[in-house]
C-alpha positions as CSV (number, residue, x, y, z in Angstrom):
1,X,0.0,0.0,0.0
2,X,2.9,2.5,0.8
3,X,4.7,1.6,-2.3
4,X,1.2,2.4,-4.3
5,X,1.2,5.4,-2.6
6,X,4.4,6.4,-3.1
7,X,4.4,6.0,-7.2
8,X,0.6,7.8,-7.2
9,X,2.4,10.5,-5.5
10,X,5.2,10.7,-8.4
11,X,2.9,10.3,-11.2
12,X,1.2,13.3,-10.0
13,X,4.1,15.8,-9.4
14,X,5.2,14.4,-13.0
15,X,2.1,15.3,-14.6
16,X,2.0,18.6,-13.0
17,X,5.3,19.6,-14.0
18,X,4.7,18.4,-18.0
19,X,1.6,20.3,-18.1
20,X,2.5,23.6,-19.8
21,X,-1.2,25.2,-19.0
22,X,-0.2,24.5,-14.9
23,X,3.7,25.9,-14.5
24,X,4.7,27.0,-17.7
25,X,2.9,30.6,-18.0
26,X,4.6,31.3,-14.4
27,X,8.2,30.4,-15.3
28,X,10.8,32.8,-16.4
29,X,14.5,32.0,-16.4
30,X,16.9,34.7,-17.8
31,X,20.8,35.8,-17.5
32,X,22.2,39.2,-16.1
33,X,25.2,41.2,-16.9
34,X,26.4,44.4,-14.8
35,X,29.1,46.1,-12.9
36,X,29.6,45.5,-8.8
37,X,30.7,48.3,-6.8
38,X,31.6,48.7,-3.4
39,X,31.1,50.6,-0.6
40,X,32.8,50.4,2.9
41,X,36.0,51.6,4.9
42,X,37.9,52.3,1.8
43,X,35.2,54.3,0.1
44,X,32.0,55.9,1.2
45,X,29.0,55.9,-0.9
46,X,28.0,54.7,-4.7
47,X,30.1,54.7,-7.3
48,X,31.5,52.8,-10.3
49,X,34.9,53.3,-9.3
50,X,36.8,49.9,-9.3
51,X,33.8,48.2,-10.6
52,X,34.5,44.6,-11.6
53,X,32.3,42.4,-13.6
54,X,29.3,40.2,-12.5
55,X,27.5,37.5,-14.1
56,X,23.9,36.5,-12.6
57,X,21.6,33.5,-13.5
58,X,17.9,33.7,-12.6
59,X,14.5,32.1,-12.2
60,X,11.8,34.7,-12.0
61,X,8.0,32.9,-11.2
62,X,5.0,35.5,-12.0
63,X,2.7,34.7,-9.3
64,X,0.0,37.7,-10.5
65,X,0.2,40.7,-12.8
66,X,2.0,43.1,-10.1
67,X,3.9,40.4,-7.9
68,X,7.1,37.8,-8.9
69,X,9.8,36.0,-6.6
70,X,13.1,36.0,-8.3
71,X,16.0,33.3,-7.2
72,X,19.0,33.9,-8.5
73,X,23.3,32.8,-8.0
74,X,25.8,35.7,-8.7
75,X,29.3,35.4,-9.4
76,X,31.9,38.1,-10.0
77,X,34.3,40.0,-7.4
78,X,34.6,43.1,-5.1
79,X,37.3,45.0,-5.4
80,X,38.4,48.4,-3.7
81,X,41.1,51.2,-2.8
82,X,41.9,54.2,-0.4
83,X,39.5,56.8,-1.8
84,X,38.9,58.6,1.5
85,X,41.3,61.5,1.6
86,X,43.2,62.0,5.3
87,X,46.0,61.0,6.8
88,X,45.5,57.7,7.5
89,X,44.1,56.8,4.4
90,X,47.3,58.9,3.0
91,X,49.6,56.5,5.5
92,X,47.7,53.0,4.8
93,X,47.0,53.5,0.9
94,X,45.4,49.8,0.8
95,X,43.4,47.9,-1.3
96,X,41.9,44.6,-1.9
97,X,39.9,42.4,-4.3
98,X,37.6,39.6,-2.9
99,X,35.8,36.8,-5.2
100,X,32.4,36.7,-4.3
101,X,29.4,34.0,-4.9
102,X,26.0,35.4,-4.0
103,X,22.3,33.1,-3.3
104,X,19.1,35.5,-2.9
105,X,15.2,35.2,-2.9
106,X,13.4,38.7,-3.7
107,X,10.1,39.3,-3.8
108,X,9.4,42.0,-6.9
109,X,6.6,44.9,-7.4
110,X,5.6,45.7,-10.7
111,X,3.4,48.7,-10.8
112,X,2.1,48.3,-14.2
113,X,0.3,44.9,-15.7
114,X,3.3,44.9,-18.3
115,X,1.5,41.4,-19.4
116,X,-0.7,42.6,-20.5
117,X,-2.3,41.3,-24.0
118,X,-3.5,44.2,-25.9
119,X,-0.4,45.7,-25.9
120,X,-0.8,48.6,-24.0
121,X,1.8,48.4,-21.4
122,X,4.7,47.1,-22.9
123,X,6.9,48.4,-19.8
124,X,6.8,49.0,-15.8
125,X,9.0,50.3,-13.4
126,X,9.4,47.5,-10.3
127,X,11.3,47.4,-6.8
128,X,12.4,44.7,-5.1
129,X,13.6,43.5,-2.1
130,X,14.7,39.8,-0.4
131,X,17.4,38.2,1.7
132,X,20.6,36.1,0.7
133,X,23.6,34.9,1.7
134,X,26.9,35.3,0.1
135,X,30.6,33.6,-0.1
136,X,33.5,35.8,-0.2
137,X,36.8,34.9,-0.8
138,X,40.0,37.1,-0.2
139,X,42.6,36.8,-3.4
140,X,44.3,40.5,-3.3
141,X,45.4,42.8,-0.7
142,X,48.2,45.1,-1.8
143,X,47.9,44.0,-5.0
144,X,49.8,40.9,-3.6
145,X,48.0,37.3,-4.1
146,X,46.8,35.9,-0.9
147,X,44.9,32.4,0.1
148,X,42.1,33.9,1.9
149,X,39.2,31.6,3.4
150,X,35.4,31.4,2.3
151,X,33.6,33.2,4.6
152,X,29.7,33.2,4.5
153,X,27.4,36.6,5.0
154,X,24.3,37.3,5.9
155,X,22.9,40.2,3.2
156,X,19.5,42.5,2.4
157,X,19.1,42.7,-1.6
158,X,16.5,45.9,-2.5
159,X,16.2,48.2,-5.3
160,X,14.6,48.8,-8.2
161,X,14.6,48.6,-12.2
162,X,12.8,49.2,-15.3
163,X,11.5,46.2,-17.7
164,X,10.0,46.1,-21.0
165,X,8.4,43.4,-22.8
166,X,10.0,42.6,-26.1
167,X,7.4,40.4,-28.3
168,X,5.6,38.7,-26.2
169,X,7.9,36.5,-25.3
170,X,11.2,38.3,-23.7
171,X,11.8,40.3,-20.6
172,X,14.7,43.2,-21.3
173,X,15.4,45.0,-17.7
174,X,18.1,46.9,-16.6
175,X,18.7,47.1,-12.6
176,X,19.9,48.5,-9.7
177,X,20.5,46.8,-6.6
178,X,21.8,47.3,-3.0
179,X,23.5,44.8,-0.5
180,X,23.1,45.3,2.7
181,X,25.6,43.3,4.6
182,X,25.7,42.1,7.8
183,X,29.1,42.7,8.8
184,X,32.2,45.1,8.4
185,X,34.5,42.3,6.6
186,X,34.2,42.6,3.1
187,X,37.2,44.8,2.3
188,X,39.1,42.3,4.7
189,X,40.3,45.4,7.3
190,X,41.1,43.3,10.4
191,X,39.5,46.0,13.2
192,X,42.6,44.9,16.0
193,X,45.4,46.2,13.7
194,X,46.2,50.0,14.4
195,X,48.4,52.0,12.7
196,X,50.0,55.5,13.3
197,X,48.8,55.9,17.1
198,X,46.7,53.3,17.5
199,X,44.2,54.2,14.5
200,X,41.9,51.0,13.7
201,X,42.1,49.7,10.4
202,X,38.6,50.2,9.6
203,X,35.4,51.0,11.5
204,X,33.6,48.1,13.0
205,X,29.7,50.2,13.6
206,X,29.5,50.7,9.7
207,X,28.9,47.5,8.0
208,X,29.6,47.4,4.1
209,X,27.5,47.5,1.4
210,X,28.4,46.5,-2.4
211,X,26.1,47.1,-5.5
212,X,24.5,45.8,-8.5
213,X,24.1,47.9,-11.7
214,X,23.1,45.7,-14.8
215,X,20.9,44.7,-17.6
216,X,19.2,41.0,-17.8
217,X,17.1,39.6,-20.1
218,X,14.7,36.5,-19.7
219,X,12.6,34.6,-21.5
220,X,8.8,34.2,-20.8
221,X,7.3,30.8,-20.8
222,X,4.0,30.6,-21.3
223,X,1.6,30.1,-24.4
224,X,0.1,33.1,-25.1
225,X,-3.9,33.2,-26.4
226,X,-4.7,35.3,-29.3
227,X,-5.4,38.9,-27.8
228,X,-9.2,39.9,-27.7
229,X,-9.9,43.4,-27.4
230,X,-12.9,43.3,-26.4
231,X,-12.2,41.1,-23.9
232,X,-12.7,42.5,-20.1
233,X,-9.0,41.3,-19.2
234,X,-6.5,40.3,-21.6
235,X,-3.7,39.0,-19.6
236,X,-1.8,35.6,-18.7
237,X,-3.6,35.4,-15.3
């Protein structure tokens, strides 16, 4: 009886996941390209200064018209330099680069139906907002190679971006997006070294942030009816 119970149990989840009409108008798995920033010790505030490359791969599931949760994994790296101008910055002159793997949920608003049929909303503004964790991995500091450790971080993804629907069928979007991190480690400062008069290295009340900035692209997969303009509501859901 268990065993009957156990291959029912499979069929079903096998039938659901082969029927297009059930999963497939939610699904929407797309690639992202941008620039990761920092901000921390070394350098206060946004900019593309020492940006590095990041690659991101995503699945996006449209739960309604206005509301999507987006999983994603981010590679790329986090690199910085003294950009604060005073003596001990003058005295230290340091800098790092950091590999970094990222895994985040978000929960997205868009505030126009941008599926919708007719063709009258081709576009929305969205923001977003989730929780992750990320890997980090010292290789620089002083421009000298180093075997750092992985170190795992708690971090707060929000922000926001623009998308526009391109045929029906692909999601174009560029992006811009905040970490909030949980600690004061990504530019690898240790807070018990001083220098010149006991100085600290860095400041261990501001935690670090690092940034986002990209385009991505998806693709939509669902079956779309033929549009009916008269039709009271012309979208997927």
């Amino acid at each position: 009886m268990k065993s009957f119970n156990i291959k029912k149990y499979i069929f079903i989840l096998l039938f659901l996941f082969s029927n297009s009409k059930v999963f497939s108008q939610f699904l929407e798995p797309g690639i992202g390209l941008g620039l990761v920033s920092y901000s921390g010790d070394l350098k206060r505030g946004y900019s593309l200064n020492s940006a590095s490359i990041g690659l991101e791969i995503f699945q996006r599931l449209n739960l309604s018209q206005h509301i999507s949760v987006k999983a994603g994994i981010k590679r790329g790296s986090i690199k910085g330099n003294e950009n604060i101008l005073d003596a001990l910055s003058k005295r230290r002159n340091y800098s790092f680069k950091s590999k970094v793997t990222e895994f985040s949920t978000k929960f997205e608003y868009n505030f126009l139906d941008y599926f919708d049929e007719t063709g009258d909303k081709i576009f929305t503004p969205y923001l977003f907002f989730g929780m992750g964790i990320n890997m980090l991995k010292n290789i620089e500091k002083n421009n000298l190679k180093v075997k750092g450790k992985n170190n795992l971080n708690l971090i707060v993804p929000f922000g926001l971006g623009f998308k526009y629907l391109y045929k029906n069928r692909f999601s174009l979007a560029l992006e811009f997006e905040i970490k909030k991190t949980l600690t004061d480690e990504i530019d690898v400062l240790e807070n018990n070294e001083t220098l010149i008069k006991n100085f600290q290295y860095g400041n261990p009340k501001s935690n670090d942030f690092y940034y986002f900035t990209g385009f991505t692209i998806s693709y939509i997969l669902y079956t779309i009816p033929c549009p009916q303009n008269s039709a009271p509501s012309n979208n997927i859901y």
